[in-house]
C-alpha positions in Angstrom: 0.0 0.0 0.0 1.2 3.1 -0.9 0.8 4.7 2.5 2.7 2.5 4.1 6.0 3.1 2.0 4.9 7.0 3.0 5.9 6.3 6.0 9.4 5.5 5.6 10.3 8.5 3.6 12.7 11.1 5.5 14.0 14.4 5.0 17.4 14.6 6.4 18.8 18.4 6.9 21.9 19.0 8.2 22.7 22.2 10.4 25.8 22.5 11.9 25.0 25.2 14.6 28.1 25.8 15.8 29.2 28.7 18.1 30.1 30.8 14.9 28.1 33.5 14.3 26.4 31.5 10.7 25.4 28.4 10.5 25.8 25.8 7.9 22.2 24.2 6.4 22.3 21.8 3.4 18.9 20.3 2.2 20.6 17.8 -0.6 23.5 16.0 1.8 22.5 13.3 3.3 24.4 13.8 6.8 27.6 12.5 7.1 28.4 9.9 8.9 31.3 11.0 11.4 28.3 13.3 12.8 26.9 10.1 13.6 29.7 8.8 15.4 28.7 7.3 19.4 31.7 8.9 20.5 31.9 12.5 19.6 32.0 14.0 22.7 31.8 17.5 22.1 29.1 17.0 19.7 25.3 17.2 20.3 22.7 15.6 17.8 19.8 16.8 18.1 16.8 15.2 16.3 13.2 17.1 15.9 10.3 15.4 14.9 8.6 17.6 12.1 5.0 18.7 11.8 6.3 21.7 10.0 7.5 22.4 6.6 11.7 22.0 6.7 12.4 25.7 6.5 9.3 26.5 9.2 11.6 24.0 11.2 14.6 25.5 10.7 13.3 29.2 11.3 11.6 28.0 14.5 14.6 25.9 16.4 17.6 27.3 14.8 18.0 29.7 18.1 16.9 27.3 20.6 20.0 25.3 19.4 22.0 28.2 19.6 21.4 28.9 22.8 21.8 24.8 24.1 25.3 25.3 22.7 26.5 28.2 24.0 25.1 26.6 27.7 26.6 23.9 27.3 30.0 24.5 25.1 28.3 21.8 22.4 28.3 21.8 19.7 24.9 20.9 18.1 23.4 19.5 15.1 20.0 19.0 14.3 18.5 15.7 11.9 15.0 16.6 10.9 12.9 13.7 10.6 9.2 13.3 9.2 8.0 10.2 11.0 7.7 8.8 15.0 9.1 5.7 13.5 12.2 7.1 11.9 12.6 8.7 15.4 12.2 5.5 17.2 14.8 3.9 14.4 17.9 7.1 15.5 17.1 6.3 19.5 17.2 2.6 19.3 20.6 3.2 17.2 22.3 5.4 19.7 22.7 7.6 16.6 21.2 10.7 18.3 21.9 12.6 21.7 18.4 14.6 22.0 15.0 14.7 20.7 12.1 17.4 20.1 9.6 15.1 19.1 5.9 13.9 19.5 4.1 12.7 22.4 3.4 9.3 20.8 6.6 9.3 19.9 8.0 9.5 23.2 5.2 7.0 24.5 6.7 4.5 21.7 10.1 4.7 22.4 9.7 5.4 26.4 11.9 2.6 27.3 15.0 4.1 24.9 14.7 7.9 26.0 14.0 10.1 29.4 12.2 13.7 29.7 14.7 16.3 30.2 11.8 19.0 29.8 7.8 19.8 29.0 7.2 23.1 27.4 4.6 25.0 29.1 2.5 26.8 26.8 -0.3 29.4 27.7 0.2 28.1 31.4 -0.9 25.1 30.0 1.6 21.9 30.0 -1.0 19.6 28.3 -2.7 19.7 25.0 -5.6 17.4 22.9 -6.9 16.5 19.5 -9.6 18.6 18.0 -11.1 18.0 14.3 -11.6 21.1 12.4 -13.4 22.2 9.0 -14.1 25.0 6.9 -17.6 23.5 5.8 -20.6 25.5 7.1 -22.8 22.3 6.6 -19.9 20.4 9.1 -20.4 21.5 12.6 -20.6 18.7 14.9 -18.8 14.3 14.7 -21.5 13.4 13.3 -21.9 15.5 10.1 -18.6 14.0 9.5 -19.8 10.7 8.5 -19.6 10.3 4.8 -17.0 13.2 4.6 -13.4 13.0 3.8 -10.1 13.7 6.6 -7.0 14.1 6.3 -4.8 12.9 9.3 -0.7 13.3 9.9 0.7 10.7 10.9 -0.1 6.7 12.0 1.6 7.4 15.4 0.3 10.4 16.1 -2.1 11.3 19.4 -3.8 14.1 18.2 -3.1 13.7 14.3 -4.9 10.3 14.4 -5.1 7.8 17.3 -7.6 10.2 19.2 -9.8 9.9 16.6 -9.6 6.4 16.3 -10.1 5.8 19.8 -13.4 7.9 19.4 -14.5 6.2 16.4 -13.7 2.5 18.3 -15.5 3.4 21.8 -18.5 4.5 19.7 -18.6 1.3 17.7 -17.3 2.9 14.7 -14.3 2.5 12.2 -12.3 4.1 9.5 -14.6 3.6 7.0 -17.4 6.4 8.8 -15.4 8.7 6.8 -15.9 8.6 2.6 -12.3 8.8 2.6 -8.4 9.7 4.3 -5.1 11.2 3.7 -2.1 10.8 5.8 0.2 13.9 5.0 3.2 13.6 7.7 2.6 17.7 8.5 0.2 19.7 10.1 0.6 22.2 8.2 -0.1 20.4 4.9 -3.2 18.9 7.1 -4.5 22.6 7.3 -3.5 23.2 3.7 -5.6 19.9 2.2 -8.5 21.1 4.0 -8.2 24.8 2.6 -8.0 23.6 -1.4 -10.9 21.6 -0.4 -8.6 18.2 -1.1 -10.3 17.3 2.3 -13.4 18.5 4.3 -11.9 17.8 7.4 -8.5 17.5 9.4 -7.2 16.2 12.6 -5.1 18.4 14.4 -3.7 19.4 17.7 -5.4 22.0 19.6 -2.1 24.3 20.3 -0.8 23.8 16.8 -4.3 24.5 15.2 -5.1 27.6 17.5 -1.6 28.9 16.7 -2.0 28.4 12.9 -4.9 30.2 13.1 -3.8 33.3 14.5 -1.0 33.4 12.4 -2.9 33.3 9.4 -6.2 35.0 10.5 -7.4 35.8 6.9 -6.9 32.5 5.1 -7.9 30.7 8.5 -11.1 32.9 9.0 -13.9 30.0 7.8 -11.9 26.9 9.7 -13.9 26.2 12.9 -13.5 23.2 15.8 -15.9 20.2 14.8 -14.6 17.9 17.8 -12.5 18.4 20.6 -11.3 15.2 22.7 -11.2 15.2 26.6 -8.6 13.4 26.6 -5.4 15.6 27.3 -1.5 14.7 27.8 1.6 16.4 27.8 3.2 18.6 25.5 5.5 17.3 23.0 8.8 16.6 25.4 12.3 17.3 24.9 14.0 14.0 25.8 17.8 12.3 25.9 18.6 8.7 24.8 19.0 6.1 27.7 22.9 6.1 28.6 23.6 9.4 27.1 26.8 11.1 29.6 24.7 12.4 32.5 27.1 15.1 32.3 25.9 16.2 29.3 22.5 15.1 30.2 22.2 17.8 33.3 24.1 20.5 31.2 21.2 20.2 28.5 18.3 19.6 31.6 19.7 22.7 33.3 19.9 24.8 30.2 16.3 24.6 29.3 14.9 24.6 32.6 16.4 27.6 33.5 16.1 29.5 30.2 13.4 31.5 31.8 15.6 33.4 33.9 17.5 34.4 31.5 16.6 37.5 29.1 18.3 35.7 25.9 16.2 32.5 27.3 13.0 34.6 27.4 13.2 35.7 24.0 13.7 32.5 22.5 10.9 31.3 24.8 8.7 33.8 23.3 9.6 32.7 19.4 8.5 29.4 20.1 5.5 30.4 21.7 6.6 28.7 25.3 6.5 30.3 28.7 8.3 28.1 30.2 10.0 24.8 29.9 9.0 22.3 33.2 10.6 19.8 34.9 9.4 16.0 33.4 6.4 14.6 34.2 6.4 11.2 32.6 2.8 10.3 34.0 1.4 13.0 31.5 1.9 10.4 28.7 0.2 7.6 30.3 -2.7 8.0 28.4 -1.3 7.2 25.4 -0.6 4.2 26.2 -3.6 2.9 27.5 -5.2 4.5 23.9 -2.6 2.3 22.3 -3.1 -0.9 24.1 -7.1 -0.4 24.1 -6.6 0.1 19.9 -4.5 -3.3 20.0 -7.4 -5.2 21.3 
């Protein structure tokens, strides 16, 4: 099926964000392989989980990145990746240090990573799935039957297990829907359901409420058709199992802190964060009962 072999395609982007005041990005190189190396110890490898465009990516943790290497005198270099699984594939490999990725993700790969940090966002360390469209004659679950969806990603909590939870504890399946997309990015989600590809898309609630006031003109028909009780954790940072828990606290401390510090705050503010906060693994536990209840 063609949607399964969507799911192992990758975009690789190397950054070298060294303490230089440039940084090197190259979107054709496939990253070498001595930036893999286990043993590079002053080297940081820092893998983000995308639900953004590459450049969006880019433009949005390039400074955070930054300022992880000039805490901690690494020096850093971020893998983009599209899919959870790719991540779980770099963890279980030892091939990367860090990760800013999904909640599934971490919830999949929980036995190969630990929380260093939880963004807090709004005052808000949780988030949850909501379905939205930009049909008038779409306004509540049940006017989606029949209708078409386009979800992100097979792993994803809010992108698509949420949704299938619903639909399974209701005695429903896929096929309610006339049809569904998988498009690895929210933000391709949103744009789908715009050129009317779609007439609906699964989302999370902070991206889409984000999205929307970025883009208040374009976004100005899209309203909430669903929103799931269910809540969890922000997307974590997190550290492989057995990284050097030197470098480990260095990074911990680094966000944690970066509140209390006026270069800290401003990158805080970029990426829409008050605050990072200390792990709280439990967050995630619903995920995994989702998961096993799915399974049965």
């Amino acid at each position: 099926m063609i949607l399964v072999f969507l799911v192992f395609l990758l975009i690789v982007i190397k950054i070298d964000f060294s303490l230089q005041p440039t940084s090197y990005i190259n979107f054709s190189e496939k990253l070498p392989n001595n930036y893999l190396e286990q043993n590079k110890t002053n080297l940081l490898r820092v893998v983000v989980s995308s639900t953004l465009d590459p450049k969006e990516t880019i433009h949005i943790y390039q400074p955070l990145l930054q300022y992880i290497s000039k805490k901690t005198g690494l020096q850093s270099v971020l893998i983009q990746k599209r899919t959870n699984f790719e991540i779980k594939d770099l963890f279980n490999s030892k091939t990367v240090d860090i990760g800013i990725i999904t909640a599934s993700a971490y919830v999949l790969d929980q036995d190969q990573m630990d929380i260093l940090a939880i963004p807090v966002i709004n005052n808000d360390i949780t988030f949850s799935s909501v379905i939205v469209s930009n049909k008038n004659n779409i306004r509540t679950f049940e006017d989606l039957k029949g209708k078409s969806i386009a979800f992100t990603d097979i792993a994803s909590f809010s992108g698509y297990l949420i949704p299938l939870f619903y639909l399974k504890e209701n005695n429903l399946d896929i096929n309610y829907f006339s049809d569904h997309i998988f498009t690895f990015n929210s933000s391709d989600s949103i744009r789908a359901l715009l050129d009317d590809m779609v007439d609906a898309a699964a989302l999370n609630s902070k991206f889409f409420k984000t999205y929307i006031r970025e883009n208040p003109e374009k976004t100005k028909n899209l309203h909430i058709v669903w929103q799931s009780p269910i809540r969890i954790g922000n997307p974590p940072i997190v550290a492989r199992k057995n990284i050097d828990p030197v470098i480990e606290k260095k990074v911990k401390d680094a966000l944690i802190n970066m509140s209390n510090d006026p270069e800290g705050q401003k990158i805080l503010k970029t990426l829409g964060y008050d605050r990072f906060s200390k792990p709280q693994p439990n967050l995630y536990l619903p995920i995994k009962i989702i998961i096993k209840k799915l399974e049965q």
